[in-house]
N, C-alpha and C positions, 0 to 999 in steps of 0.2 A: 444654489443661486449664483454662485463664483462663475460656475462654469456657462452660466447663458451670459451673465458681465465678460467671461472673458471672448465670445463669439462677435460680441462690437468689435471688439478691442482689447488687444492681448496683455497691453500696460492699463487695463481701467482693472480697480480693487474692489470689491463690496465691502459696505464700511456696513450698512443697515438696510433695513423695510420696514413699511407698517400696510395694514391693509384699511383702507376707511373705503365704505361703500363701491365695495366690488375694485375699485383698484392700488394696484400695488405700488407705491411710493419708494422706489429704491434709490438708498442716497451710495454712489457709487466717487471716488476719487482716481486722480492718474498718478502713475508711480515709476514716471519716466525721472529719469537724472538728469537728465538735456533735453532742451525744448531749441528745433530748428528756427530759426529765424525765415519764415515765408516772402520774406524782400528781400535778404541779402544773401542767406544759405548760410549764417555764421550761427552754431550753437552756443546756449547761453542756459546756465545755470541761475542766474541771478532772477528771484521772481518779486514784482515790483507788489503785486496784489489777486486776492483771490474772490473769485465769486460763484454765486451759483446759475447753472446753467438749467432751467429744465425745458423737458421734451419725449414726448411722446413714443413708445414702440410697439411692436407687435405685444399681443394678450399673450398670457400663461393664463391655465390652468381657465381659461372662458372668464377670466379677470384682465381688465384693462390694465396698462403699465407705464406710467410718469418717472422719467430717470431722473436724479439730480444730482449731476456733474457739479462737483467743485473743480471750478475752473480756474487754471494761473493766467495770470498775464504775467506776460516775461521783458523784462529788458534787455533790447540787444546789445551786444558787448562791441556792434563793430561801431567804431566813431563814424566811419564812409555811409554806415548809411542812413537812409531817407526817414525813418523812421525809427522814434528812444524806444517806444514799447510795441508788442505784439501780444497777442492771446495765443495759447496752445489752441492748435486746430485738430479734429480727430477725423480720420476720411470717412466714419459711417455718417457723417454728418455734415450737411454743407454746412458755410459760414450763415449765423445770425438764423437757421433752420430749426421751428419746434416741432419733426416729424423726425424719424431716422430715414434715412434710404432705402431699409428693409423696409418699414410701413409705408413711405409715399409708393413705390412700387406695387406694397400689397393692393394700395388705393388706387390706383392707376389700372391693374388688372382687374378688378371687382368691378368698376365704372365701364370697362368694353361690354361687358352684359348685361347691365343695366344703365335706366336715366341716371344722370348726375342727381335726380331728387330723390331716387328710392334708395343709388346707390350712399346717399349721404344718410338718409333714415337708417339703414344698414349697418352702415359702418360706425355710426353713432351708440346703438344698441350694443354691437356687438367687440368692436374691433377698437376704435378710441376716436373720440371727439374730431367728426370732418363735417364743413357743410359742404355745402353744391358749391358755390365759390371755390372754397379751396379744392373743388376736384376738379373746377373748370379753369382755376390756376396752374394746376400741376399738369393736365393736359395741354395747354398752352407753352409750359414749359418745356413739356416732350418734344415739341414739333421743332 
């Protein structure tokens, strides 16, 4: 399991899973020493507080897969800037995103060959909880 956590992300850790009704609940953590500052580019050690992040990825094993990142918010250390706190950010993932980039993408290509309504019947069955909205969001957002 280590080694599909470390395919997001090479600082994410596997801490646990359980498997309830076909999907896999992986509680995963980051195991960075420094977190960049996304406003100013000043690294900071200092973490104000942590939370859980969950979100959706491709299936293992024709089992759906909910991550849940414990997530830091960090204080930045520089006085200059514009903002006291920031959250670690991870690039398979956009900000405030409950999909990874590898799943919106999977959705994304699945939805060119079919309607947005079979592709969502689809990908609900098989792949992880989408409706038609959210594939005719994410196609929206391609454009």
């Amino acid at each position: 399991m280590d080694e599909f956590i470390k395919l997001l992300d090479k600082n994410l850790e596997y801490v646990n899973h359980q498997i309830i009704d076909n999907t896999f609940y992986t509680n995963v953590i980051s195991n960075r020493k420094q977190v960049i500052c996304p406003f100013c580019g000043t690294p900071s050690t200092k973490v104000h507080s942590r939370y859980v992040k969950q979100f959706q990825d491709l299936p293992i094993q024709g089992n759906k897969v909910i991550l849940k990142l414990t997530n830091r918010k960090m204080f930045c250390v520089n006085d200059a800037c514009s903002h006291k706190t920031f959250a670690e950010n991870f690039d398979f993932l956009m900000p405030k995103a409950k999909k990874t980039k590898r799943l919106e993408n999977e959705i994304l290509n699945l939805s060119l060959n079919l309607s947005s309504i079979n592709a969502a019947k689809y990908l609900s069955e098989k792949v992880a909880k989408v409706s038609k909205s959210t594939i005719c969001n994410l196609l929206k957002k391609k454009k």
